[in-house]
N, C-alpha and C positions, 0 to 999 in steps of 0.2 A: 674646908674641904668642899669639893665642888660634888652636885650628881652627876651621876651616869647620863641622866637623860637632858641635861640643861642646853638649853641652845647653843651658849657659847664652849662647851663642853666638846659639841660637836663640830663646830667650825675649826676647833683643833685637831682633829684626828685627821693624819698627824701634819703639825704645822708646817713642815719641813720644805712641801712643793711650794707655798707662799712666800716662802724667804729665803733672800740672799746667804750664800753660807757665810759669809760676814758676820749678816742679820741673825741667822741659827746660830754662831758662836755667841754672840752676846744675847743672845734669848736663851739658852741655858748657862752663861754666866747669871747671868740675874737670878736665873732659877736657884742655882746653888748660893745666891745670897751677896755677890758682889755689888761694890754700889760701884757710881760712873768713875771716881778716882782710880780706884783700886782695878777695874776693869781696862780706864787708859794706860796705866802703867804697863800691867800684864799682856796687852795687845799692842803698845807701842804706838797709840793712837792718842789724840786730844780728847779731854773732857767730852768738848763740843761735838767731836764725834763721833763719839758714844751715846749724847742725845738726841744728834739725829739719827742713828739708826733706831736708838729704842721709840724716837717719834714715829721711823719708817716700818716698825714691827706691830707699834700698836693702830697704825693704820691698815694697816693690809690683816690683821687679826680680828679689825674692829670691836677695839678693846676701847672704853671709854676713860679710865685713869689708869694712873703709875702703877697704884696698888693691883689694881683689878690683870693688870700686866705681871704684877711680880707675885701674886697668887697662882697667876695661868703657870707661868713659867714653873713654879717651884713644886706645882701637881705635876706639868708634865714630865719632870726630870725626877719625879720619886716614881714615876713608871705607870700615872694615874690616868694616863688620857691612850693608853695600848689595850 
């Protein structure tokens, strides 16, 4: 669980103006715990791009790894970052 007061805490309130709604669909897919398979299938998209957007989300987030991305996501989408 992240704080209240952490930097990157704040650069998500709320991430929504920084990303594509593409990008926001597959940033609360992640949140709720999908990986990139199960995510192409349900979007009707390749693997591939489904990693680049989550490359395009954790840049414009600047999030530094995967994990550090699918922590953000799965605080923001239990209501943790409102």
């Amino acid at each position: 669980m992240l704080c209240r007061s952490c930097p990157i805490r704040q650069s998500l309130q709320p991430p929504k103006p920084n990303l594509t709604v593409r990008e926001m669909q597959v940033f609360v897919a992640i949140g709720k715990g999908f990986g990139a398979s199960d995510l192409a299938v349900q979007m009707g998209i390749s693997v591939k791009t489904v990693e680049s957007h989550r490359e395009s989300i954790k840049s414009k987030l600047a999030l530094g790894s995967a994990w550090e991305m699918n922590a953000i996501a799965a605080d923001w989408c239990r209501g943790g970052s409102s």
